[in-house]
SEMI-159520 format. One record per residue (C-alpha): residue in three letters; x, y, z. Coordinates in pm, whole numbers, plus 50000, padded with zeros to 5 digits. Layout:
N
ALAXYZ
...
END
This chain:
921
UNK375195354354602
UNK375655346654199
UNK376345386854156
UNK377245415754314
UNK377935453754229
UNK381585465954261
UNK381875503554353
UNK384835525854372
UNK385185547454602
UNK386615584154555
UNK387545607254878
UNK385455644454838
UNK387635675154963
UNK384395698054986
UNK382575673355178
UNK384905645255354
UNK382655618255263
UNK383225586255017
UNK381135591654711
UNK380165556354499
UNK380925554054176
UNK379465526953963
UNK382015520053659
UNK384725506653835
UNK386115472153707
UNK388355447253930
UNK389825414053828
UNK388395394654139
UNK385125380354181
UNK383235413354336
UNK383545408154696
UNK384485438054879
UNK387895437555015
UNK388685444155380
UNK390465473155281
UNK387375486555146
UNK384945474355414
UNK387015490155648
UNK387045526755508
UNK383285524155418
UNK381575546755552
UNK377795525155635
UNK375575551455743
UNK376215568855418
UNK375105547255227
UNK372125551355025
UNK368915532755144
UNK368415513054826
UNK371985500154860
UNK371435493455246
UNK368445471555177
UNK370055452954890
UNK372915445155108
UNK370225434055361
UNK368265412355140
UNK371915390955151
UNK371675384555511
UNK369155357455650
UNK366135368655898
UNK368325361756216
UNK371215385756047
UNK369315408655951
UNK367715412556312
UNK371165414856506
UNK372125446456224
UNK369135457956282
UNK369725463056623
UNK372885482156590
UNK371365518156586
UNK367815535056472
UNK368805536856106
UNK369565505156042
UNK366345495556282
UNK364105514856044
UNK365845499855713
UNK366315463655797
UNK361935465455902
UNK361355472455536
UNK358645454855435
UNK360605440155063
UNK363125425555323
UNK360575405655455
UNK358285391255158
UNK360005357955205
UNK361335334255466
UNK363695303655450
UNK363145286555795
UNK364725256255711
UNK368065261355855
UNK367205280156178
UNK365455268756521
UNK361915279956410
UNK359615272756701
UNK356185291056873
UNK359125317857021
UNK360965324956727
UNK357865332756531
UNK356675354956797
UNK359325379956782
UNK359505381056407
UNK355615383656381
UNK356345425156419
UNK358115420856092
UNK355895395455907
UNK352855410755813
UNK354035412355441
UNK355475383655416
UNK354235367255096
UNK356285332055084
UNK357895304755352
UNK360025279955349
UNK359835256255673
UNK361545223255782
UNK359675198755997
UNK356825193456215
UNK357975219056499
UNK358075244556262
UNK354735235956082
UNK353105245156432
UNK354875279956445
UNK353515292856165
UNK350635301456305
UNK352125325356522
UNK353975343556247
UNK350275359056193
UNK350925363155804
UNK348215365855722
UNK348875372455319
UNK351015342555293
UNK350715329254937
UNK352895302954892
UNK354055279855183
UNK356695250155133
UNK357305228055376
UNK360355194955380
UNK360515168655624
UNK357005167755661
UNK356565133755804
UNK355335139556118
UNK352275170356021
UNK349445162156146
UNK345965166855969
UNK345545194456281
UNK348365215256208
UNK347645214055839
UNK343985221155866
UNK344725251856133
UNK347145265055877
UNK345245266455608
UNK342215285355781
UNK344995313855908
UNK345705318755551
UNK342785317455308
UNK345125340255065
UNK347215309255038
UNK347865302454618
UNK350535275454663
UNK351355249454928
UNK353995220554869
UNK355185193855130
UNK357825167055038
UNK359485151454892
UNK359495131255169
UNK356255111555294
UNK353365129555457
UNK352395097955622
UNK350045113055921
UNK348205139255684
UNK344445126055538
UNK342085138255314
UNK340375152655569
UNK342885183055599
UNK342955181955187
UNK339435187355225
UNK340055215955473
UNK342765232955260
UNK340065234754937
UNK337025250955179
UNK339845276455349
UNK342175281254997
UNK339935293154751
UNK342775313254576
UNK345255282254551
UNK346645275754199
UNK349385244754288
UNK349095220854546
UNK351325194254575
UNK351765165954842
UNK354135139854872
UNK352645106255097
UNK349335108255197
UNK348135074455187
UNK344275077055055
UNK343645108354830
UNK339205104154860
UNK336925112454581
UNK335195136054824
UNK338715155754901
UNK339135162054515
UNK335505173454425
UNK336345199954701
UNK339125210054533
UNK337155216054210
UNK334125229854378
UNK336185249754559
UNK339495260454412
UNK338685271354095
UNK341905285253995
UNK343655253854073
UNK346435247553782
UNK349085221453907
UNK348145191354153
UNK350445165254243
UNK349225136954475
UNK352865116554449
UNK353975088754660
UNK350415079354754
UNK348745044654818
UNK345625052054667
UNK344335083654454
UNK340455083354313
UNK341465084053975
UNK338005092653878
UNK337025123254076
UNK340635140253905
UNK338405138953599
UNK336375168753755
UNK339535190153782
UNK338635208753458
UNK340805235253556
UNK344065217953589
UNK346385224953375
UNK348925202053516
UNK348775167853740
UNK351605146753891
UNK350535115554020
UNK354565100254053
UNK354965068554272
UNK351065063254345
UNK350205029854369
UNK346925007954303
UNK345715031453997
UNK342835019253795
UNK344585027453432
UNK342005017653220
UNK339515039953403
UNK342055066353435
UNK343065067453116
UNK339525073352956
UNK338645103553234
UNK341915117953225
UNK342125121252890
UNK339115145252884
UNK340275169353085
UNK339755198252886
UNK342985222752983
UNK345555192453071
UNK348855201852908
UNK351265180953143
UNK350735149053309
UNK353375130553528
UNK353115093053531
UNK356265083253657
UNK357275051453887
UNK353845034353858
UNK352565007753739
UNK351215025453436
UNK350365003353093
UNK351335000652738
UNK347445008352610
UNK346905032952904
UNK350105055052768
UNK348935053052450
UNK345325061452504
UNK346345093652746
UNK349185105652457
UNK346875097952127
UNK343835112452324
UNK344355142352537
UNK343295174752344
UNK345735193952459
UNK348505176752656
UNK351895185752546
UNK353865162852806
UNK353265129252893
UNK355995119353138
UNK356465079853208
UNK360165075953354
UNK360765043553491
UNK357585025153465
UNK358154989353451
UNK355174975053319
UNK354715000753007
UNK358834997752952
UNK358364959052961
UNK356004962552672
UNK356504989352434
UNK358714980152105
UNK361244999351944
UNK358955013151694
UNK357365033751941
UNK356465072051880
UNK358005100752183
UNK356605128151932
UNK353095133051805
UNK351295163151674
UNK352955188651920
UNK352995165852186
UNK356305148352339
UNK356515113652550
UNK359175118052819
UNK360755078352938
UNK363955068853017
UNK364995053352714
UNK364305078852485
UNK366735115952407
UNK365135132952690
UNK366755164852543
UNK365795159752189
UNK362305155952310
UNK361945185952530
UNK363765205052219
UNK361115194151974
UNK358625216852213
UNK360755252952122
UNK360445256351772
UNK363725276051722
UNK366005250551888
UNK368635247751633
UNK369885212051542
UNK373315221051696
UNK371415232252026
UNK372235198352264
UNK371345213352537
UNK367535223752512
UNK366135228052865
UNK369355254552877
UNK368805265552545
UNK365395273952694
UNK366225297452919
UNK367905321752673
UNK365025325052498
UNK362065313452761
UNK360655348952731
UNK359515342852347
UNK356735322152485
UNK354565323652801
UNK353045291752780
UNK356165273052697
UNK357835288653041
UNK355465274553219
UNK355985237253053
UNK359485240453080
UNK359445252053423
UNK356535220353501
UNK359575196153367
UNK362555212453531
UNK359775205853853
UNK359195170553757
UNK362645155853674
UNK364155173653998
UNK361555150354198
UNK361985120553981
UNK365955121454002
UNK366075124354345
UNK363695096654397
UNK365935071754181
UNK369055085654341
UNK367495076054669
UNK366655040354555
UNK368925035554284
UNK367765007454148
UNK370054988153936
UNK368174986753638
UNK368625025353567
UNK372695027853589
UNK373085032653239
UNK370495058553200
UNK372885075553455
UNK375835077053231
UNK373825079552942
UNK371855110153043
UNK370745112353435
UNK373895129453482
UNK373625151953209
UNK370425164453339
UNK371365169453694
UNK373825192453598
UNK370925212053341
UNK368505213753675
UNK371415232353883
UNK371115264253616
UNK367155260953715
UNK366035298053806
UNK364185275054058
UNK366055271054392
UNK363985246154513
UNK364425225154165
UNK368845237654238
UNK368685220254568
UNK367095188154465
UNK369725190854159
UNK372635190954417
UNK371545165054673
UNK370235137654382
UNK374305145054286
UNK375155141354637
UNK372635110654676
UNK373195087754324
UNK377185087754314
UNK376895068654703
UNK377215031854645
UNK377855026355001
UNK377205051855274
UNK378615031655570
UNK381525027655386
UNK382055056755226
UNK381955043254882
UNK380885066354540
UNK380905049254227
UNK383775068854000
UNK381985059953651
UNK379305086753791
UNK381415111053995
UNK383685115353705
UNK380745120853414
UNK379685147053628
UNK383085164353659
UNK383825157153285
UNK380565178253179
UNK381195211353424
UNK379595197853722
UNK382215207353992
UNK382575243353840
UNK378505244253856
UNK378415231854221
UNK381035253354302
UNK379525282954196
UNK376175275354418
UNK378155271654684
UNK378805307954694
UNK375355317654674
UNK373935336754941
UNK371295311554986
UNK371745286755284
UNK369915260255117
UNK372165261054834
UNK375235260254999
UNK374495232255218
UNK373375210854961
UNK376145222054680
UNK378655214754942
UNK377335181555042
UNK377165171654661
UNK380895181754630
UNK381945165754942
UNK380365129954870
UNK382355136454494
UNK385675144054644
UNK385705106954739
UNK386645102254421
UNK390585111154397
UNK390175124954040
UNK387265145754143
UNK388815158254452
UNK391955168554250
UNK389545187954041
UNK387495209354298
UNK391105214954484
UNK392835225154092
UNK389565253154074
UNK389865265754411
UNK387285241054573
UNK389065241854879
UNK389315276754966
UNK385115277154911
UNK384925245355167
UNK386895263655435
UNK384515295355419
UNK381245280355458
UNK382935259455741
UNK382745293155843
UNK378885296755839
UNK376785302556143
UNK374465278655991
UNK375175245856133
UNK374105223255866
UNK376305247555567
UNK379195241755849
UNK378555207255855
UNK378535194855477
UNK381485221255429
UNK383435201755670
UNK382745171655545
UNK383915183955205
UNK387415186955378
UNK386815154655541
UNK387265138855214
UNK389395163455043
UNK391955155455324
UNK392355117255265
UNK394325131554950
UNK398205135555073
UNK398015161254831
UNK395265186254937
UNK396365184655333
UNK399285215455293
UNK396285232855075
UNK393745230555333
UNK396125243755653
UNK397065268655412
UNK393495278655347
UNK392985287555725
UNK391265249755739
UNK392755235456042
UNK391555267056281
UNK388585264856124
UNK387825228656185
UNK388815234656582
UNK386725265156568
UNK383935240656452
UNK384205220656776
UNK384255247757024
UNK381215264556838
UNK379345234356776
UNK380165209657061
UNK377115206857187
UNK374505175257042
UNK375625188756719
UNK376905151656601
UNK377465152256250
UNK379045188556258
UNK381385172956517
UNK382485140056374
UNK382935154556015
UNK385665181456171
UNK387185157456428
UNK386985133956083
UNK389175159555821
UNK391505168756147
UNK392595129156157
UNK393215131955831
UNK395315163755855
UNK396975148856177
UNK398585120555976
UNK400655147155827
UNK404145155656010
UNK403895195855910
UNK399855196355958
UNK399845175356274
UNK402355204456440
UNK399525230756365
UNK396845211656412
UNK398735211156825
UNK399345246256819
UNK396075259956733
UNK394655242957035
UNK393495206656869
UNK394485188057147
UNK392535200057386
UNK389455201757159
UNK389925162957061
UNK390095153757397
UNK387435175957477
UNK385435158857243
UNK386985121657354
UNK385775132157739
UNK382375149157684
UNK380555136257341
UNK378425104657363
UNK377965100356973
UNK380435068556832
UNK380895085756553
UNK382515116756726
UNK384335092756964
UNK385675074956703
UNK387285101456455
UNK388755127256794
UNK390655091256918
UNK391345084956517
UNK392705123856531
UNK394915117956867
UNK396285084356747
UNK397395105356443
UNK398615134456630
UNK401065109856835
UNK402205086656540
UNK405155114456516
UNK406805106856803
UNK409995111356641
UNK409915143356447
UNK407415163056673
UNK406455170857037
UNK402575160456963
UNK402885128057113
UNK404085144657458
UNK401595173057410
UNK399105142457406
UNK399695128457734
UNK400255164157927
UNK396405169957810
UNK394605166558116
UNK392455140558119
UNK393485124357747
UNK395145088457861
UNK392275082358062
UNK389665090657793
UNK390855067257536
UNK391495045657848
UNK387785044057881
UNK387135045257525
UNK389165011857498
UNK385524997957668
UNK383135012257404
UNK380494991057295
UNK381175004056911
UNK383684984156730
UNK385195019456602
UNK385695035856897
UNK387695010457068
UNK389845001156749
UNK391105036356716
UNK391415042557111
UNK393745012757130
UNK395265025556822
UNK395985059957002
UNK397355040457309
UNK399505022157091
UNK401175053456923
UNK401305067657293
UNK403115038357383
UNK406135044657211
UNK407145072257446
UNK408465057357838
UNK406755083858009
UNK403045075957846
UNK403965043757877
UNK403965048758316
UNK401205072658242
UNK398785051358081
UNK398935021558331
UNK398445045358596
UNK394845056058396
UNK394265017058426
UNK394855013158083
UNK396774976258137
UNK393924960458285
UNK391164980958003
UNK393214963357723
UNK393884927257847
UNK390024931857880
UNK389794943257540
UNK392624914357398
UNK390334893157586
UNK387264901957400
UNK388094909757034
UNK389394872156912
UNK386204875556695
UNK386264913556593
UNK387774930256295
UNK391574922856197
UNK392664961656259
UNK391044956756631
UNK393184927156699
UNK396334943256574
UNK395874975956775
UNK394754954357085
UNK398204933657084
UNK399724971656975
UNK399094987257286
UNK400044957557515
UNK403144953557294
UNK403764988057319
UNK403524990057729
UNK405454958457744
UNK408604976357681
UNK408894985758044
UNK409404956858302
UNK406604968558548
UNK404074968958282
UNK404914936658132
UNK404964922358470
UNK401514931658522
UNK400174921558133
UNK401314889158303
UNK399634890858613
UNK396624906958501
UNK396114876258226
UNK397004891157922
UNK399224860457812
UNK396684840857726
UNK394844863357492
UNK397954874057318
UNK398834835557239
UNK395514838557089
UNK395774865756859
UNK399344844956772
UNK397754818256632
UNK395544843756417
UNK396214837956016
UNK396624873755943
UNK399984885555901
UNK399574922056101
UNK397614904156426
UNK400164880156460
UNK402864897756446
UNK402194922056661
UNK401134896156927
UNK404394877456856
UNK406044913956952
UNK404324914157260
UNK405054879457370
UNK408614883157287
UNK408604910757568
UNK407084892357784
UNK408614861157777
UNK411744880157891
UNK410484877358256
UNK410454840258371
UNK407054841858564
UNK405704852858189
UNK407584826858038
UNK406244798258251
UNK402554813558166
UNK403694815457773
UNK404494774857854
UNK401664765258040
UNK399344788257862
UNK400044766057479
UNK401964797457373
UNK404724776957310
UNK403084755756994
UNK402044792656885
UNK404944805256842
UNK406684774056697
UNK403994776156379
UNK404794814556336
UNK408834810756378
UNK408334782756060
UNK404884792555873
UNK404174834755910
UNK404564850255544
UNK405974880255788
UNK409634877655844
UNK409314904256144
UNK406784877356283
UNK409114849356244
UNK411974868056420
UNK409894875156682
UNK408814842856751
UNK412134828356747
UNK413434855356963
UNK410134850557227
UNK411274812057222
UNK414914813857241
UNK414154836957555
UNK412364807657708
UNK414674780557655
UNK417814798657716
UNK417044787058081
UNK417024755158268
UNK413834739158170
UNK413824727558563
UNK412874762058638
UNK409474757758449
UNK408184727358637
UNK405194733558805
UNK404814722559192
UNK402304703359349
UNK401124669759267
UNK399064680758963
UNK398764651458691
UNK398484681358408
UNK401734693358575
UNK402904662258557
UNK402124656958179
UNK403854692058127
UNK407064682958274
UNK406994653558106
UNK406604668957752
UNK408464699457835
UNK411904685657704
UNK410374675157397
UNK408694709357334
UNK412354726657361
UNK413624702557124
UNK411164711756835
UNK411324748656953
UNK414834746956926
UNK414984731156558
UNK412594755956438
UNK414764784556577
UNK417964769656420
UNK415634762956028
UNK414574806856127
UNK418054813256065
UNK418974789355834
UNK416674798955630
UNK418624830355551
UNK422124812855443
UNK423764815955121
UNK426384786455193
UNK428944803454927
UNK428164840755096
UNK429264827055451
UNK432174804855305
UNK433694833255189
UNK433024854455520
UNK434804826655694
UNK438224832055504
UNK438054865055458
UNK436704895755658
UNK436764917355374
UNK434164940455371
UNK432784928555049
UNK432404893755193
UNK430784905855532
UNK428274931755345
UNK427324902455144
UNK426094881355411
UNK424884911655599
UNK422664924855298
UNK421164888455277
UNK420194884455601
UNK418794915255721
UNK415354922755765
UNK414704955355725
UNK411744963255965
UNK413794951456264
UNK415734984756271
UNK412415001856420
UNK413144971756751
UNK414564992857008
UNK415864966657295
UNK417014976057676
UNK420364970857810
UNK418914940758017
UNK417634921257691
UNK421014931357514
UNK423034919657747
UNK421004888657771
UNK421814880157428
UNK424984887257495
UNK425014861657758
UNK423374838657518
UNK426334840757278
UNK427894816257588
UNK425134789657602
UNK425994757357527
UNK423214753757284
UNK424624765056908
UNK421254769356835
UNK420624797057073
UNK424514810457009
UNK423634814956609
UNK420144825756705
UNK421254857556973
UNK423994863156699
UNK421604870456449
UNK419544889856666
UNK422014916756750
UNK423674916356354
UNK419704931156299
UNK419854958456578
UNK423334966256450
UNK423264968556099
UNK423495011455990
UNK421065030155896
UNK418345015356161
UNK416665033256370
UNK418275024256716
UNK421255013056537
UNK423425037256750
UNK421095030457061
UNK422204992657048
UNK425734994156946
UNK426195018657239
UNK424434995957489
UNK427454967257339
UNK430044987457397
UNK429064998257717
UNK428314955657815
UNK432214947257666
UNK430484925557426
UNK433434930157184
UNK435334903457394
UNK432404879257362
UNK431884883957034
UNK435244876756933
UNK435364846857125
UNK432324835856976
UNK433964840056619
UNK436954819856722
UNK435154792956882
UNK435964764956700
UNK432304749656814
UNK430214771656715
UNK428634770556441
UNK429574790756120
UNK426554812056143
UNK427374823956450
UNK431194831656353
UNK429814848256087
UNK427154869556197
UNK429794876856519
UNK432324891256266
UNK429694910956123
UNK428564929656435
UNK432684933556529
UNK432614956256212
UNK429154971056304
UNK430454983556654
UNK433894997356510
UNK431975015756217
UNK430005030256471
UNK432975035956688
UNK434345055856364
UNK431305077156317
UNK430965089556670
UNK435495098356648
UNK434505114256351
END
């Protein structure tokens, strides 16, 4: 609601009631606070107030207070409270309109949505229904529309569209004129063939008929209109295959014609002309976006003759309506706004103005819908401007179309959810997010849904979603998320959807209350309520990505309502954002217990398990995204190849060589991450996940690669894996990332995966039998570890600074060491965490005769020892505990090895006795 009455309330000895004053004055925005509501007494109120506060509540409110006790009964049947009736938002079928009939018999206006609805009306039995809207009228058949309008033959206004009435004829126009002899307006978006003989029933018959709009139609009988001599004003917008010459002549006669609506046809230069020179008394001619007339008019041409304005989009759409109120002041830049201050001067200019307001909120929303190209400056330039005029309309149907054209024209691209920021950002420069804001907290359903969808498709925008959070956006969002109306829920959701990409707004929406509110959402809605679900699951990934909001997003119970929704909901979209939200929720493995709380969910591993099979790209990315985080912990790890999830993402390496880069990566993730444990990266191996992973290896992105090179390295520490890493070409693979990847972790990796395959007897790879490939493999085999070899030794080569490790071989100053050390390290291998089998292997390679593979395992453990990484302490305890400090200091001496290997030995000496130090200490 826009207003509301504050009263103060004052305690009466005498009487022990709460009298209401009415002068009190508060510095908040009139709601009553809970303090208040609480010591309220309700069934003192006075009946007047009761029925006002009624009048807030929509029909199925008002029916549950009603039902409370006999006062309230009698009150909330009052037959003001039920004049009007927005449908749109509620299940209105044959049953719903049967038990409000009772309460319907004055009901004088009705709002519906859809076909379903349109054939409950008739069971309403209102019979003195006057006006009758209906949206989504696509599927309204002439039957329903002809049975409606003989149940109501008080009827003075029916409307249906904006969208397409494509099943509706002129036979049911022709019914609506014999059974509606009282209608004044009549307006009809769609119906393909408007007859001559439907209109001259119309004039024979409605004789009080005043505004007509055929729009969107394929053909109109421009002639018969001519005999609608009492129309005052006639829309026919988008109608196709008009005879204008015809038209022009006939229409032009009609004797009380004072606005005519020409817009998005194929209307011409002369025809314009003739209609604006011609017409007696029209006042408006409105052309917007008419190619043929804009292709030929000059820039000479006239907008304002004699009283009468010419509305296109090239002309000051403002100045123009201004010249219509004579005491618009030159300073006045805002006229249709201007208007309304002073709208009561003149009769006859209300209605005009009120005509236009009708006429650009239809036009506006048709070019926001098709947005052609052509019209992006008139956007800027002043589309915007006039959006934000139409959402001050005293017209809530003209408010709503105002909101979701806002919504509609800053969308570049939907699937993507792409707004274009030139547009999002005029309308926050001129007021708009204050303006949308403040419908939001109307009392009217429609309004808030479509205020809050224009606001959420704007917060994509990071400027404009810093502005609705600076002005108390958020706090709005998180109470319609509140609503019992689903679709208010649902755009008010999606408003913290976006809002919560900002790293920014996510402490100011759990603050709000948002994160119970968006779990609420999917325990209230989680049944075939889709796009309800998927926006809350949506703004709850978002919020899970933070450390602080991920902790209360597990304690308020999301968990268990993202899995719910992982188990039970059949939508992709859903799917997608609950495994987005889990994947999230166990990234913080490290500073949280939501990664354990994860797996102890029953039934979670073996959702996104399944989910890994998907046949939406989406849905399996971020399920093997969520494995992948789950991964990191040892006991998911067991857990998740017990849900099958081994042999559900060799399947899905397998498949994705041709699917999106972040697919690929999360794919070789998850097997990386399960790799860690021997029994798992036994059976990768045995279940044929080599083969895919040398694969994604050879892939020339720098994220897929690596991470397969990651998983290969673990598995290549197993010999069985290493022979299938031979045999299987991984060993080429890996050669071109250990000397080509831009990634440095990729190039470590690879080295690493092949110095664990050569720091064997190459006798132990020769395949039996008498196989000629075998054959050829053994043959080449020696050759293979030669190259391997040099590229491992030009890997670590590659990070020498000749005069750095001269002076680390004469000295073992700390200066010297940390200069070497600094060079070489790369940083991202502090996050490797290695076993005490694979250190002690490298310890063990610190003794093969290769130098290659002695410098190469040196350089290894110098990264997993260097402080301040993450398992720095984890490795240089595993050392100590394998008396590597012997071998090492061998290898330093070793007057063979070479001076990499001295050096990087030293340096991991002085790693293990800082370490030693800090742990005294």
């Amino acid at each position: 609601m826009t207003r509301r009455v504050r009263r103060k309330l004052a305690h009466s000895k005498e009487k022990n009631k709460e009298i209401v004053g009415s002068n009190s004055e508060n510095p908040d925005d009139g709601c009553l606070r809970s303090s208040t509501i609480c010591d309220l007494d309700w069934m003192a109120l006075p009946d007047d107030t009761a029925i006002q506060l009624f009048s807030y509540l929509n029909y199925r409110d008002r029916a549950s207070l009603s039902a409370t006790c006999r006062t309230f009964r009698l009150l909330g049947s009052s037959p003001c409270l039920w004049d009007s009736l927005d449908l749109r938002y509620h299940k209105f079928d044959i049953a719903a309109a049967q038990s409000l009939s009772s309460r319907s018999k004055n009901l004088r206006k009705l709002r519906f949505l859809g076909a379903e609805s349109a054939d409950a009306i008739i069971s309403l039995e209102a019979r003195d229904l006057r006006e009758i809207s209906g949206d989504f009228c696509r599927d309204i058949t002439d039957a329903t529309l002809s049975m409606i309008a003989a149940r109501h033959e008080m009827l003075e206004c029916l409307q249906l569209g904006p969208d397409v009435c494509e099943r509706i004829t002129s036979f049911a126009i022709r019914v609506i004129a014999l059974c509606c002899p009282k209608l004044t307006r009549l307006q009809i978006s769609g119906v393909k063939e408007v007859t001559g003989e439907a209109i001259n029933a119309l004039a024979k018959h409605c004789r009080q008929l005043v505004e007509v709009a055929f729009m969107e139609s394929n053909s109109v009988d421009e002639l018969a209109l001519g005999n609608l001599t009492s129309v005052q004003f006639l829309s026919l917008a988008g109608t196709k295959n008009l005879k204008w010459n015809s038209a022009s002549c006939v229409w032009s006669k009609l004797p009380k014609l004072v606005g005519l609506d020409v817009s998005r046809t194929d209307i011409t230069f002369s025809s314009v002309m003739r209609l604006f020179l011609s017409s007696q008394y029209l006042k408006v001619l409105v052309a917007l976006h008419c190619p043929v007339f804009e292709a030929e008019v000059d820039n000479h041409m006239t907008y304002n003759h004699k009283g009468k304005i010419l509305l296109t989009v090239f002309n000051d759409i403002f100045k123009a309506v201004g010249s219509l109120f004579v005491d618009i002041t030159e300073n006045e830049s805002n006229n249709l706004s201007y208007w309304r201050k002073v709208k009561s001067i003149d009769r006859s200019m209300d209605v005009i103005a009120t005509w236009i307001e009708w006429i650009f909120s239809h036009f506006l929303l048709r070019i926001a819908e098709n947005n052609p190209k052509e019209l992006d400056a008139f956007w800027i330039k002043q589309g915007a401007a006039l959006l934000l005029d139409l959402l001050q309309s005293s017209q809530e149907d003209v408010q709503e179309r105002a909101a979701n054209s806002i919504a509609t024209f800053v969308v570049i691209d939907d699937e993507n959810a792409t707004v274009d920021s030139q547009r999002a950002e005029v309308v926050m420069q001129n007021g708009g997010i204050q303006l949308l804001l403040d419908l939001a907290r109307s009392c009217r359903e429609g309004l808030q849904s479509e205020a809050a969808k224009a606001i959420a498709n704007l917060s994509v925008d990071s400027k404009v979603a810093k502005a609705v959070a600076d002005i108390g956006g958020i706090n709005i969002l998180v109470g319609l998320a509140r609503s019992v109306n689903r679709l208010v829920a649902e755009e008010a959701a999606g408003g913290l959807w976006n809002l919560s990409v900002g790293e920014e707004h996510k402490g100011a929406i759990a603050e709000a209350g948002g994160i119970k509110v968006l779990i609420d959402l999917i325990y209230k809605w989680h049944a075939g309520n889709d796009g309800v679900l998927e926006r809350a699951a949506g703004a709850l990934a978002n919020l899970a990505a933070d450390d602080s909001c991920s902790m209360e997003v597990a304690v308020a119970g999301g968990v268990h309502a993202l899995v719910m929704l992982a188990r039970s909901c059949k939508f992709e979209g859903v799917q997608e954002q609950a495994a987005r939200a889990l994947a999230n929720l166990a990234a913080h493995g490290d500073n949280n217990n939501d990664n354990a709380a994860v797996r102890r969910e029953a039934g979670a591993l073996e959702a996104l398990v399944q989910l890994t099979s998907s046949q939406h790209e989406g849905v399996r990315q971020e399920a093997a995204g969520a494995l992948w985080n789950l991964s990191f912990d040892d006991k998911n790890r067991e857990a998740i190849a017990a849900a099958g999830g081994i042999t559900a993402l060799v399947s899905l390496a397998q498949s994705c060589s041709n699917s999106s880069q972040s697919l690929q990566e999360r794919a070789a993730g998850a097997l990386w991450g399960l790799s860690v444990s021997e029994a798992n990266s036994i059976a990768i191996g045995q279940e044929g996940g080599v083969a895919p992973l040398i694969v994604l290896a050879c892939s020339d992105i720098a994220d897929v690669h690596e991470t397969a090179a990651g998983a290969l390295w673990n598995l290549a520490f197993y010999p069985t894996n290493a022979l299938r890493i031979v045999e299987g070409g991984g060993v080429p693979a890996l050669i071109h990332l250990c000397s080509s990847s831009v990634s440095k972790m990729a190039r470590l990796m690879a080295a690493l995966a092949l110095a664990y395959v050569f720091d064997q007897r190459t006798e132990e790879f020769a395949p039996g039998g008498p196989s000629s490939e075998g054959t050829s493999k053994t043959m080449n085999l020696d050759e293979i570890k030669r190259v391997a070899l040099k590229k491992i030794e030009a890997f670590v080569l590659s990070f020498s600074v000749p005069q750095n490790f001269a002076a680390a071989m004469v000295s073992s100053a700390p200066k010297a060491l940390g200069q070497v050390a600094e060079a070489v390290r790369i940083p991202e291998a502090g996050h490797l965490r290695c076993s005490a089998a694979e250190i002690g292997r490298f310890v063990a390679m610190l003794r093969n005769p290769s130098s290659i593979l002695k410098a190469c395992s040196a350089f290894a453990l110098l990264q997993f020892t260097i402080p301040g990484g993450r398992h720095t302490l984890h490795h240089t305890s595993l050392l100590q505990n394998a008396g590597a400090s012997r071998v090492l200091r061998a290898a330093a001496a070793a007057t063979t090895a070479p001076i990499e290997a001295k050096v990087f030995a030293k340096i991991i000496l002085r790693n293990l006795e800082h370490h030693h130090l800090e742990a005294l200490n």
